[in-house]
C-alpha beads as a LAMMPS data file, in Angstrom:
LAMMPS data file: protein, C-alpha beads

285 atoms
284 bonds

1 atom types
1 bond types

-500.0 500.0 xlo xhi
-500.0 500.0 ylo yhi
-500.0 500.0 zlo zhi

Masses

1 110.0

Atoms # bond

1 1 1 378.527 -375.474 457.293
2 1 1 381.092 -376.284 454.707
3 1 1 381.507 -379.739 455.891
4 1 1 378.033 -380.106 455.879
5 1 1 377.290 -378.993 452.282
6 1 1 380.300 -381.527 451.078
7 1 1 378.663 -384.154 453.222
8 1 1 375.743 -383.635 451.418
9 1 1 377.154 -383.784 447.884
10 1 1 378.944 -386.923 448.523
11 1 1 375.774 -388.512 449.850
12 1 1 374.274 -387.557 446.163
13 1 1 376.924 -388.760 444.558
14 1 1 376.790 -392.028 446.165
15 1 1 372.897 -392.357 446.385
16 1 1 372.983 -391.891 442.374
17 1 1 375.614 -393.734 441.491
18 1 1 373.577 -396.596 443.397
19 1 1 370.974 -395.785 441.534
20 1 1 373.336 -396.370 438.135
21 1 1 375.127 -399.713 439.117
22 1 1 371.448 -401.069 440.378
23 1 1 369.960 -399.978 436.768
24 1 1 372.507 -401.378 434.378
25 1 1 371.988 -404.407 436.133
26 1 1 368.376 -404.593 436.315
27 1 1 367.299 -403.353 433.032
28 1 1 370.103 -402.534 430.456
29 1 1 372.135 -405.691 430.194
30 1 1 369.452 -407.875 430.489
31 1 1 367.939 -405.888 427.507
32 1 1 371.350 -405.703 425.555
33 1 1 371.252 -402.151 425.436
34 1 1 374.676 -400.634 424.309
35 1 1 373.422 -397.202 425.495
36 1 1 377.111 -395.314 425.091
37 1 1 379.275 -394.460 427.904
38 1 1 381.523 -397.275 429.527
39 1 1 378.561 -399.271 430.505
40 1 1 377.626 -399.477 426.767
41 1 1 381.586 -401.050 425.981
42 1 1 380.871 -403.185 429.329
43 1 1 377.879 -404.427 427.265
44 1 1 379.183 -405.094 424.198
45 1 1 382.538 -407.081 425.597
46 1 1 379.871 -409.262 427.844
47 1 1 377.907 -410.505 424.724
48 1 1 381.040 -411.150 423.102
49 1 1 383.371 -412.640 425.057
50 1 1 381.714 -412.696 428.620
51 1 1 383.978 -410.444 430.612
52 1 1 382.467 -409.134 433.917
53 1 1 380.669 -406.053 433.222
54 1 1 382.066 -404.221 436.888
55 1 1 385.599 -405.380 436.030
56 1 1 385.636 -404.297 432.744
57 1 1 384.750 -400.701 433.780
58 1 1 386.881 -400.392 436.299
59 1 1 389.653 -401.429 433.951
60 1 1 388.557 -398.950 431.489
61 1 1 388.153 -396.042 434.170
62 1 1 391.341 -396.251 435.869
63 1 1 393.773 -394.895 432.980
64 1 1 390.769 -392.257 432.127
65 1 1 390.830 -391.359 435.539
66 1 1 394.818 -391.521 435.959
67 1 1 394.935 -389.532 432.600
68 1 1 392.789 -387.011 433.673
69 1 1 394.003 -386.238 436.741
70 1 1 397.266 -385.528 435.478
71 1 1 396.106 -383.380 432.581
72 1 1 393.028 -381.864 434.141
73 1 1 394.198 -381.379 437.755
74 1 1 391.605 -380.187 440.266
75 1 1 388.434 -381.178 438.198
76 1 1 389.413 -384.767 438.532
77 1 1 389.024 -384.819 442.364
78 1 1 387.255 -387.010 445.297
79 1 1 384.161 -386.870 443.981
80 1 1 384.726 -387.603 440.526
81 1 1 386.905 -390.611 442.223
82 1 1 384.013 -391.431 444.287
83 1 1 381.229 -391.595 441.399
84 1 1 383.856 -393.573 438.888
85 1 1 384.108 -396.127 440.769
86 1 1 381.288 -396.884 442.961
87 1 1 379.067 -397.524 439.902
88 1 1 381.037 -400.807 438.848
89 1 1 381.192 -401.543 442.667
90 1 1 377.910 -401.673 442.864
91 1 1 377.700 -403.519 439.794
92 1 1 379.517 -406.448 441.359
93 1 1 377.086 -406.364 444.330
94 1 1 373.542 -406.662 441.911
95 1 1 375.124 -408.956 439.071
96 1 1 373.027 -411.794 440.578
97 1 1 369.973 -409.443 440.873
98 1 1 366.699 -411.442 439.946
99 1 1 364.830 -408.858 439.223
100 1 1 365.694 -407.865 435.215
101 1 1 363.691 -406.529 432.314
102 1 1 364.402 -407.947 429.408
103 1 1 362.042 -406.658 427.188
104 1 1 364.497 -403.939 425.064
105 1 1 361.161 -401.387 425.088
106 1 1 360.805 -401.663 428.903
107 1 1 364.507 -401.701 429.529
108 1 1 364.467 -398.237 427.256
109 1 1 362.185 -396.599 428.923
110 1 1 362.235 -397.477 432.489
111 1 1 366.214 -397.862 432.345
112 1 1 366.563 -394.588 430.353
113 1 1 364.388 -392.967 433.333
114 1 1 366.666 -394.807 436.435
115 1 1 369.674 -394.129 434.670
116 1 1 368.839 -390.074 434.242
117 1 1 367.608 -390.106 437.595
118 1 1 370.815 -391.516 438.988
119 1 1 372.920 -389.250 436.646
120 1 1 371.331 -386.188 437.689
121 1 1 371.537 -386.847 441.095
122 1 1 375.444 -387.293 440.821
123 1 1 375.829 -384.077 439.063
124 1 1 373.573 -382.514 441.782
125 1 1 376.448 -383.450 443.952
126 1 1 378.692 -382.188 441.565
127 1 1 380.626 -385.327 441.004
128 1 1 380.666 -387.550 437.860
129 1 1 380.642 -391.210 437.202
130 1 1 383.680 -390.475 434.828
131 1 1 383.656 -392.811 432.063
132 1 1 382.772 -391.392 428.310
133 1 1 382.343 -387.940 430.436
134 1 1 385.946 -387.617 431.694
135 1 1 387.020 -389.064 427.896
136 1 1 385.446 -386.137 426.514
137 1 1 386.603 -383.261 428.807
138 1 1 390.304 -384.649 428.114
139 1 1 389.744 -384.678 424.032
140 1 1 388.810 -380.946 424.689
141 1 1 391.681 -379.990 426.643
142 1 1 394.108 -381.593 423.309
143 1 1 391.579 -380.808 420.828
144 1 1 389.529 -378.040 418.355
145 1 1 386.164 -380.281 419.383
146 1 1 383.679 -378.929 422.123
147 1 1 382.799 -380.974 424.837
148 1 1 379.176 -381.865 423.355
149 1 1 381.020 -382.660 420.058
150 1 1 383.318 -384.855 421.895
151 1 1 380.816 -386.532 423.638
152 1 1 378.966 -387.167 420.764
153 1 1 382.178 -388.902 419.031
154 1 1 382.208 -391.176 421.708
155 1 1 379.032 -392.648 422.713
156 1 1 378.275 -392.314 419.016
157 1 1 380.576 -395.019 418.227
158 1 1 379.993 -397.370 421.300
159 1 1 376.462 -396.961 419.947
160 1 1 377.285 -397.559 415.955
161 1 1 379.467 -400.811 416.932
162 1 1 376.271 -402.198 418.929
163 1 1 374.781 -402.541 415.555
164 1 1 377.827 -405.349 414.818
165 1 1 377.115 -407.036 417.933
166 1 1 373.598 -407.056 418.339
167 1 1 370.737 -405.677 416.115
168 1 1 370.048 -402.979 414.506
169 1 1 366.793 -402.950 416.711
170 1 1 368.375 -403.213 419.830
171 1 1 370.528 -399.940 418.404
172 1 1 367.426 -398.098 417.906
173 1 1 366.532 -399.004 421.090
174 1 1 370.183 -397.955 422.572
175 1 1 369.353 -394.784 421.358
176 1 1 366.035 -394.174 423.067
177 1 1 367.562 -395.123 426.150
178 1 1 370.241 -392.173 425.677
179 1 1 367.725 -389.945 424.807
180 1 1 365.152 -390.460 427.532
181 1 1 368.016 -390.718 430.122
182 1 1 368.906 -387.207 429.007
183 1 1 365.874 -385.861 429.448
184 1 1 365.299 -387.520 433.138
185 1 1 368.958 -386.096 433.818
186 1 1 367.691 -382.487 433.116
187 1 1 364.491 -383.101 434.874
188 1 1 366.368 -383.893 438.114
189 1 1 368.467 -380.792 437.668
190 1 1 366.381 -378.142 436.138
191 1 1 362.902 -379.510 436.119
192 1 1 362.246 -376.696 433.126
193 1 1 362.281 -376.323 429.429
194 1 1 364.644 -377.278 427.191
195 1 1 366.522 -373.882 426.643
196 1 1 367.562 -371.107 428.989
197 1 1 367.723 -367.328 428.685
198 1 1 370.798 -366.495 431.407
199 1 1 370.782 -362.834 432.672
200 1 1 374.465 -361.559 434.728
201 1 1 375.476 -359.230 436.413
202 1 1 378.639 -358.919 437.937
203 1 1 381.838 -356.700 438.458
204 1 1 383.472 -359.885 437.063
205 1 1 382.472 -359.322 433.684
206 1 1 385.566 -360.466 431.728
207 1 1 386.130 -363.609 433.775
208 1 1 382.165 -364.483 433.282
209 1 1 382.724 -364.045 429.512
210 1 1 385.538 -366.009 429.048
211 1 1 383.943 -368.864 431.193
212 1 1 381.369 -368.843 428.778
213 1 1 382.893 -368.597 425.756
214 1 1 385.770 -371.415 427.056
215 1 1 383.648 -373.643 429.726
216 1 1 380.378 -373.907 427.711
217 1 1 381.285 -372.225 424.136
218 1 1 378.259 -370.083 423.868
219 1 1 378.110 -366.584 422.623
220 1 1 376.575 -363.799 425.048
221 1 1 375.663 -360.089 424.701
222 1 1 376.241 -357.297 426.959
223 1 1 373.591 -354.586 427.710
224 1 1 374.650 -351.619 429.970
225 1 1 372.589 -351.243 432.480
226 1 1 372.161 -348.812 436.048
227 1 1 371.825 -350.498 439.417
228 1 1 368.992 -349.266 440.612
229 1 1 369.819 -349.418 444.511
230 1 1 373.593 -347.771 443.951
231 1 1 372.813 -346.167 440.826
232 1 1 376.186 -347.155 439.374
233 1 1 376.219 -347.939 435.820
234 1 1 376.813 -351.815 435.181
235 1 1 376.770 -354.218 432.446
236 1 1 374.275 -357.448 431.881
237 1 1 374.946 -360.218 430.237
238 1 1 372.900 -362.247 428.140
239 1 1 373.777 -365.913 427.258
240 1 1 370.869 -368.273 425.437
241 1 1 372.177 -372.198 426.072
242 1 1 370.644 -375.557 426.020
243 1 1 369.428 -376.927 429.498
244 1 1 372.772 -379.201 429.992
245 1 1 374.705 -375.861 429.431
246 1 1 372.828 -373.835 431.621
247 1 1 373.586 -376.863 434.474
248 1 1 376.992 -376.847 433.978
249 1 1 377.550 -372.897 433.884
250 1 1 375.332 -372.549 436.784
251 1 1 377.734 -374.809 438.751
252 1 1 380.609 -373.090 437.590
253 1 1 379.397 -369.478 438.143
254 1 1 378.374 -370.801 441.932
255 1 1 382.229 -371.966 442.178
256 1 1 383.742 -369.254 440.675
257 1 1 381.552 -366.359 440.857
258 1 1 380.084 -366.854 444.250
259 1 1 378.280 -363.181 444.061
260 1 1 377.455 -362.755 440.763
261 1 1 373.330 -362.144 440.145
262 1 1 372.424 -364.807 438.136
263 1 1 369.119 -365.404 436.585
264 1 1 367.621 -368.163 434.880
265 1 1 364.526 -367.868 432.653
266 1 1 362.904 -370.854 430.503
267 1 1 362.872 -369.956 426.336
268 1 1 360.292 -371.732 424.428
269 1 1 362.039 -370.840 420.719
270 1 1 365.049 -369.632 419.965
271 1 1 366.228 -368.768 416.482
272 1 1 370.083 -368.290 415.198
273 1 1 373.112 -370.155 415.423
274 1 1 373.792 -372.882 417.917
275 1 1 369.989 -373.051 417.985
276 1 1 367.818 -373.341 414.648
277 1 1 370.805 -373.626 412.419
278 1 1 373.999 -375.659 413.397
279 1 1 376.461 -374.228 415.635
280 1 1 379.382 -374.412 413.769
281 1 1 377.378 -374.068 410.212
282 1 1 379.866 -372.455 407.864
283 1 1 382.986 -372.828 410.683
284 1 1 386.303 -374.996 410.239
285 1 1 386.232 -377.571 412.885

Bonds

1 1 1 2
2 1 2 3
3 1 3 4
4 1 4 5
5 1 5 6
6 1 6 7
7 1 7 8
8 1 8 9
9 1 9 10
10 1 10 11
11 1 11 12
12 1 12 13
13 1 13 14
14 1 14 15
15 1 15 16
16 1 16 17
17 1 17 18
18 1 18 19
19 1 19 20
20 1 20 21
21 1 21 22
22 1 22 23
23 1 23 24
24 1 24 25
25 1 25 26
26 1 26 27
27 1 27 28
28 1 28 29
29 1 29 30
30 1 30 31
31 1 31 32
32 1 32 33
33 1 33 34
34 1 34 35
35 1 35 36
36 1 36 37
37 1 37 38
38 1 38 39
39 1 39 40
40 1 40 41
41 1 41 42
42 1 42 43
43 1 43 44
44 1 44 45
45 1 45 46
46 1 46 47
47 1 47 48
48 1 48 49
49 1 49 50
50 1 50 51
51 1 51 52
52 1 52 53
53 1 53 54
54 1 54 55
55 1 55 56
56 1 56 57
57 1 57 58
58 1 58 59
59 1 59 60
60 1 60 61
61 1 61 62
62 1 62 63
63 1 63 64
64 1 64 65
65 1 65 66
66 1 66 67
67 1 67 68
68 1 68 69
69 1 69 70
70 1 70 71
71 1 71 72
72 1 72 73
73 1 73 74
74 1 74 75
75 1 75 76
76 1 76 77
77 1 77 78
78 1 78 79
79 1 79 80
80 1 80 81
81 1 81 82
82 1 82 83
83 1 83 84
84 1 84 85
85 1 85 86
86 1 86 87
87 1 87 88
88 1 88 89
89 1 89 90
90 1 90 91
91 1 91 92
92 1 92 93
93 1 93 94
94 1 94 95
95 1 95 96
96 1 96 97
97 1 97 98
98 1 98 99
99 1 99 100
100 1 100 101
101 1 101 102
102 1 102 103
103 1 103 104
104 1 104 105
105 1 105 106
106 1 106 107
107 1 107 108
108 1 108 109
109 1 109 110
110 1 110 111
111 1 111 112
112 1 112 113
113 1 113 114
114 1 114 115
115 1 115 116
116 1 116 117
117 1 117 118
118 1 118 119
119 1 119 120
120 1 120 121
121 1 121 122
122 1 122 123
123 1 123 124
124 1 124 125
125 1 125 126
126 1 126 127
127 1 127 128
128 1 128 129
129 1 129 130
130 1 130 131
131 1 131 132
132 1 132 133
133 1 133 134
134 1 134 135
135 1 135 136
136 1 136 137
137 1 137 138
138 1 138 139
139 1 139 140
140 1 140 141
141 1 141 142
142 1 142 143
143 1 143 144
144 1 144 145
145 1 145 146
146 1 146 147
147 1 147 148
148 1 148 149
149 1 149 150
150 1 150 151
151 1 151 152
152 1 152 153
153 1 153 154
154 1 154 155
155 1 155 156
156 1 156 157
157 1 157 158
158 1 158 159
159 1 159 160
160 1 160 161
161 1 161 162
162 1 162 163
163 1 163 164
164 1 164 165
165 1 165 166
166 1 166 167
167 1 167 168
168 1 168 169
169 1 169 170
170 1 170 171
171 1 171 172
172 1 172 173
173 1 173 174
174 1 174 175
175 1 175 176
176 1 176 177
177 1 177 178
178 1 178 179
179 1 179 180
180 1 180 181
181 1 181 182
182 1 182 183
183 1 183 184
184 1 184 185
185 1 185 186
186 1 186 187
187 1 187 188
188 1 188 189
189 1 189 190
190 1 190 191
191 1 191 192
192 1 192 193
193 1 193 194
194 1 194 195
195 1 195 196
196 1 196 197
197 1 197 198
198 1 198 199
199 1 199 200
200 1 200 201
201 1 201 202
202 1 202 203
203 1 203 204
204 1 204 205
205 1 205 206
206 1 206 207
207 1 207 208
208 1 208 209
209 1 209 210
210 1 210 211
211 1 211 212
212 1 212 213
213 1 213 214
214 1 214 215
215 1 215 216
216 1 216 217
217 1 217 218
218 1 218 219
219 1 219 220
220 1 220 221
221 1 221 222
222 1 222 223
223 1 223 224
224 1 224 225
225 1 225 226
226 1 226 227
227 1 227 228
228 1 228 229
229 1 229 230
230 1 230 231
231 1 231 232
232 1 232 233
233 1 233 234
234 1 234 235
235 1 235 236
236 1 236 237
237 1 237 238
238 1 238 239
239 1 239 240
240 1 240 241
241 1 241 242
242 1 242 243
243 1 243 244
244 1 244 245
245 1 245 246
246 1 246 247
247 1 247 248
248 1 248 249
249 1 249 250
250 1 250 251
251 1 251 252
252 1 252 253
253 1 253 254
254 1 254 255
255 1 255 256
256 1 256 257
257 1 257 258
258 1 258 259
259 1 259 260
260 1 260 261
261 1 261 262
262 1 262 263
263 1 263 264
264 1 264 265
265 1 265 266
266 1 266 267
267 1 267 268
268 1 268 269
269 1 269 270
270 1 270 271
271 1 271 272
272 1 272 273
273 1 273 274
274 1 274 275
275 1 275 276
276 1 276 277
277 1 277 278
278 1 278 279
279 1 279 280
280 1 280 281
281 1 281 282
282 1 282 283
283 1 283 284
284 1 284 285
């Protein structure tokens, strides 16, 4: 059964990352959309000097990937292996492709949606196409930033230099790519709203609490509560996140808290910190 299941993630890992490789090819560098990540620098070094977009990423990706393995052990694996470097393989096998969009609006929104699609579907498989991803988790393991901070740094300035190389147009456009390719990734994972209410409850309380504060850096609050079938007092937690949060705690409360109860409910508004005002408003970064 275990076999199976990894089966199964590997085929998602490989079907999206397909998915990836085919849509940069078809739609984003045709368009000259710098839409962050690797494939964004890929973009910007083959308008300038014509380097092969599947060469440069793998060049790019290997000492991400050797750097992370060695500081981030285990959660650089096979699969993350697998998804960093079948994209730019596949890459090399569509750069003739004559089917491209090179209309920057079309490549936005019909790339944005392919690339999300094929993003979500790696992460369904929990696996990664490493990249700007991996870069982040390794500037959180040697710095003060979250991971959504550090992520931000990142594509923010493949996206920033575009305007250099390209337009300022194309930028904007850049950015709607990123944006609608978010959305698509959540819609493949989640297919809810855009913020989740998280109910717990576990014996593992302490370990659930410091994955959350550590793994996601969200706040909770615990309500005691009384099972009602052993009629042993027990203690709930509640955690409000964002819908990329909730993905990635849900995968790491299925890894490392196989039997915890674990609820997910959809949140139309939330008000507070992290939410209507600024996570780290009135905090030393």
């Amino acid at each position: 059964m275990q076999n199976q299941n990894q089966l199964t993630q590997y085929f998602y890992i490989i079907l999206g990352a397909t998915i990836v490789g085919v849509t940069y090819n078809m739609f984003l560098l045709p368009a000259k959309l710098a839409a962050g990540g690797i494939s964004g620098v890929a973009t910007l070094l083959f308008e300038m000097y014509e380097l092969s977009p599947a060469f440069t990423q793998i060049a790019i990706n290997i000492p991400i990937f050797l750097i992370g393995w060695l500081t981030m052990g285990s959660d650089f694996g096979l699969k993350t292996l697998a998804g960093t470097f079948w994209v730019p393989f596949i890459i090399y096998l569509t750069q003739d492709i004559t089917l491209t969009i090179t209309n920057p609006l079309l490549g936005a929104v019909y790339g944005g949606i392919l690339l999300g699609a094929g993003l979500g579907i790696v992460y369904k498989g929990n696996g990664s196409t490493g990249g700007t991803a991996a870069l982040a988790q390794i500037m959180k393991r040697f710095t003060n930033l979250s991971s959504g901070y550090a992520q931000l740094l990142v594509d923010g300035f493949v996206v920033i230099t575009s305007i250099f190389v390209f337009s300022l147009e194309l930028t904007l456009f850049a950015l709607m790519t990123i944006f609608i390719s978010s959305k698509a990734i959540d819609f493949v994972q989640l297919r809810t709203s855009a913020t989740k209410l998280i109910l717990i409850i576990s014996e593992e309380e302490e370990k659930i609490q410091r994955i959350i504060k550590e793994e996601i850096d969200r706040g909770l609050t615990k309500v005691r509560t009384v099972g009602g079938y052993s009629n042993q007092d027990k203690t709930m937690l509640l955690c409000v996140t964002e819908q990329h949060e909730a993905v990635e705690l849900k995968k790491i409360l299925q890894k490392e808290t196989p039997n915890a109860f674990v609820i997910f409910l959809n949140a139309s508004e939330i008000l507070g910190r992290g939410f209507s005002i600024d996570k780290y408003y009135g905090q030393k970064l």
